[in-house]
C-alpha atoms as a printed R data frame, in Angstrom:
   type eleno elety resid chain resno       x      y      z
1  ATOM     1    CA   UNK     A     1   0.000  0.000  0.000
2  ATOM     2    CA   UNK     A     2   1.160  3.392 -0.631
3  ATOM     3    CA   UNK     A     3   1.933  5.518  2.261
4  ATOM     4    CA   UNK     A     4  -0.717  8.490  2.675
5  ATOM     5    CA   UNK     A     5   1.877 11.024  3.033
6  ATOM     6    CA   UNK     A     6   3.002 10.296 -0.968
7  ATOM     7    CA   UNK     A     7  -0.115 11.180 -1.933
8  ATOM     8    CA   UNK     A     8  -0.391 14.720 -0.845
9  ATOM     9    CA   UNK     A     9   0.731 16.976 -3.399
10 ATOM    10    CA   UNK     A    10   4.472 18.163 -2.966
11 ATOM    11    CA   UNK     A    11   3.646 22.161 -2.387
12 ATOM    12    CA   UNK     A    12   1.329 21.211  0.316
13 ATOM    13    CA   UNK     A    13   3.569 18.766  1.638
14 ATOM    14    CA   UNK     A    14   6.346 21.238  1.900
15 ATOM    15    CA   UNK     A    15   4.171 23.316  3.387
16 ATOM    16    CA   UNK     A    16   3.383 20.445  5.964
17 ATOM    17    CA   UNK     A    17   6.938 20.313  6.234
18 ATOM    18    CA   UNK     A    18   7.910 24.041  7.324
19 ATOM    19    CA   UNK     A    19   5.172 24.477  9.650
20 ATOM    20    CA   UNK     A    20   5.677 21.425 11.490
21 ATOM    21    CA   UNK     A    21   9.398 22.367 12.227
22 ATOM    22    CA   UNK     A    22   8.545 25.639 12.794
23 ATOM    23    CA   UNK     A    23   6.225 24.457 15.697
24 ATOM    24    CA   UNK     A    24   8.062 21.092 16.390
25 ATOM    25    CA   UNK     A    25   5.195 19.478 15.959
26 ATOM    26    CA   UNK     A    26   5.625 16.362 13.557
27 ATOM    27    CA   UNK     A    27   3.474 15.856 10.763
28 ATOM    28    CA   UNK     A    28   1.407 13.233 12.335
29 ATOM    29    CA   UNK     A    29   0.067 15.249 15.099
30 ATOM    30    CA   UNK     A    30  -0.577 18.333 12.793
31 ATOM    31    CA   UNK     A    31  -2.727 15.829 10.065
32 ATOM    32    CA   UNK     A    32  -4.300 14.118 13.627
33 ATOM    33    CA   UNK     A    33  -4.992 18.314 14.841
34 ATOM    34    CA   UNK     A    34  -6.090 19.491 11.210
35 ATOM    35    CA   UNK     A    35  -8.781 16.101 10.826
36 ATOM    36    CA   UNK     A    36  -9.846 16.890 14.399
37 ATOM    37    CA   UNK     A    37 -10.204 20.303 13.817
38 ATOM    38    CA   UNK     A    38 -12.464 19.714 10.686
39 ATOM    39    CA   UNK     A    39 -14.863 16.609 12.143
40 ATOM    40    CA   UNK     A    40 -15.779 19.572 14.951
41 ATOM    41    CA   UNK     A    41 -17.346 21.972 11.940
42 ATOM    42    CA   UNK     A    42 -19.480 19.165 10.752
């Protein structure tokens, strides 16, 4: 199976990346956050 995170598109991704060392957060926690975030609106 492909991994998820190949499947993002790469500007997002390195978006993913700089924010998530700019917080020290790792990319798992930010995608777990971001999902979280959006289940709450529906």
């Amino acid at each position: 199976m492909e991994p998820f995170s190949s499947k993002i598109e790469i500007g997002l991704r390195d978006e993913l990346d700089a924010y998530s060392m700019r917080y020290g957060i790792t990319i798992t926690d930010l995608l777990d956050e971001a999902l979280r975030e959006r289940l709450r609106r529906n």
